[in-house]
N, C-alpha and C positions, 0 to 999 in steps of 0.2 A: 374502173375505180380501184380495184385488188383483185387477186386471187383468192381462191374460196379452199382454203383448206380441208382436210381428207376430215371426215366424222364416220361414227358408226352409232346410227340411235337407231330406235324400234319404231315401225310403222303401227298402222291401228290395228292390223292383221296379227303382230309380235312378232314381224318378222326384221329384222335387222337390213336396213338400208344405210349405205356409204354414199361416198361421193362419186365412186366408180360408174354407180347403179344410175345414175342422174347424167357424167358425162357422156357428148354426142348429144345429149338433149339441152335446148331451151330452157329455164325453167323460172317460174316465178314464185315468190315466197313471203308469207309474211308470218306475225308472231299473235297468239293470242290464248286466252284462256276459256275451257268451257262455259268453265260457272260465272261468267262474265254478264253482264248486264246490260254495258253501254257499246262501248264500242266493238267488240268482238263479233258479237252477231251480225253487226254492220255489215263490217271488212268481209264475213263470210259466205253473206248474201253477193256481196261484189264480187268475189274471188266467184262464184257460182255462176252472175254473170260475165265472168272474162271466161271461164268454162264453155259456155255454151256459145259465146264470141267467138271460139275459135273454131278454123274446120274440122272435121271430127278427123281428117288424115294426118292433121297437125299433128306431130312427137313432142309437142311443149309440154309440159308436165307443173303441177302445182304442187304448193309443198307447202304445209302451216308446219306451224313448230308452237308446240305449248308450253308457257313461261308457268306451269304450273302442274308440275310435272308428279308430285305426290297422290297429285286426286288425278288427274289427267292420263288414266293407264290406257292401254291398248284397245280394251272394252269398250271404256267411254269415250275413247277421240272414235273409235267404230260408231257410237251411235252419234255422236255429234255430227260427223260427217252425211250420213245415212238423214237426217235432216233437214241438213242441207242439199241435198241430190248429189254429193259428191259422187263421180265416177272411178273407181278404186284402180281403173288402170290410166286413170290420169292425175291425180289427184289423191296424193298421202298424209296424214297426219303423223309427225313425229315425234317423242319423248325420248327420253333419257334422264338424266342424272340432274338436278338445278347445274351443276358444273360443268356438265357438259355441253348441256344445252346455251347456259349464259356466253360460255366462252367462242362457240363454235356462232352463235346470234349477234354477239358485241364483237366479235375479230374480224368472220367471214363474211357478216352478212349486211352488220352496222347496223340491226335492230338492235333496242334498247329493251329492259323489264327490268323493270325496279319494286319492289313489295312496297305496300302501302303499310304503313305501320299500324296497328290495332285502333291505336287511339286518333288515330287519323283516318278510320273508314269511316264512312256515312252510311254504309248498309254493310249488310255479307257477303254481298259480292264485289266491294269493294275491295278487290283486293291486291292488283298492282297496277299502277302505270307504265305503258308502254307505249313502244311505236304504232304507227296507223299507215306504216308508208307498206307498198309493194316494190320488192326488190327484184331485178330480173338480172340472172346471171347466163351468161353463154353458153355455146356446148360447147368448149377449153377449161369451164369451169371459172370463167371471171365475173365477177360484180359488174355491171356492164352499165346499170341504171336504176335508181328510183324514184316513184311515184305516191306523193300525196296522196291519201281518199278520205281525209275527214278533212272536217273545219269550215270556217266561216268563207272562205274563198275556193272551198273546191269542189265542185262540180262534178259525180259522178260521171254524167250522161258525156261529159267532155274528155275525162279524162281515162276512160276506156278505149275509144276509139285510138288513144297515142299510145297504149301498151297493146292494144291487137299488133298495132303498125310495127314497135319497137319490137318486139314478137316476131312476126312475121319476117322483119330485115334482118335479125340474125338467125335464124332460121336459116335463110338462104346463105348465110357467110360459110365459108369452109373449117 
């Protein structure tokens, strides 16, 4: 789909991850916020299952990025993560800047996050729209493919089995 250009945000640890640290690896990615209520929690439970989907000798690597990056410090993607059973040598959360984050999410990645305007939320945790897909990038660092996980047509339990596989085959690419 494109290439994924060079970033530098902060993992949940505060330690600063590039795109260096990710090349040679697989890696899949999506976008979400803690204090979220509907769908984030979702996508996290999935990302948790494509986690435990994969062989533990696998080098594919997960990556969330929080579109809500003010309340969403290193602290709290730690215990968010931790929550969830994330595995911290397989699976990082990242923040940075709203600007760095948006740019490097809507350029590199083709994840969207848009604020919900105040008088437009229906609770507190309302508070932006975003993408629901998973994006899987290569070890070259390309955009390679993404995958739906919400909505009225899609199928968890189906649509894991095609990102282990999509996984798996570039893996084995050179």
């Amino acid at each position: 789909i494109g290439p994924v250009a060079d970033f530098a945000l902060m993992d949940q640890d505060g330690r600063i991850t590039t795109l260096a640290d990710l090349t040679n690896h697989v890696w899949v990615a999506d976008i979400i916020f803690t204090r979220c209520a509907g769908s984030c929690p979702v996508m996290s439970g999935q990302m948790k299952s494509l986690q435990d989907a994969l062989p533990p000798a696998s080098g594919t690597r997960l990556v969330t990025l929080t579109t809500d990056p003010d309340f969403d410090t290193p602290p709290v993607l730690k215990k968010y993560g931790e929550r969830f059973g994330a595995n911290p040598n397989r699976w990082i959360f990242l923040t940075g800047t709203k600007m760095e984050i948006g740019k490097f999410a809507a350029n590199s990645l083709k994840l969207s996050a848009v604020p919900v305007k105040p008088e437009d939320q229906q609770n507190p945790a309302d508070l932006f729209i975003h993408s629901t897909i998973f994006v899987i990038v290569d070890k070259q660092a390309r955009l390679r493919g993404t995958f739906e996980t919400q909505g009225d047509s899609v199928n968890w339990t189906n649509v894991l089995p095609h990102i282990v596989a999509t996984v798996r085959q570039l893996e084995h690419e050179k």
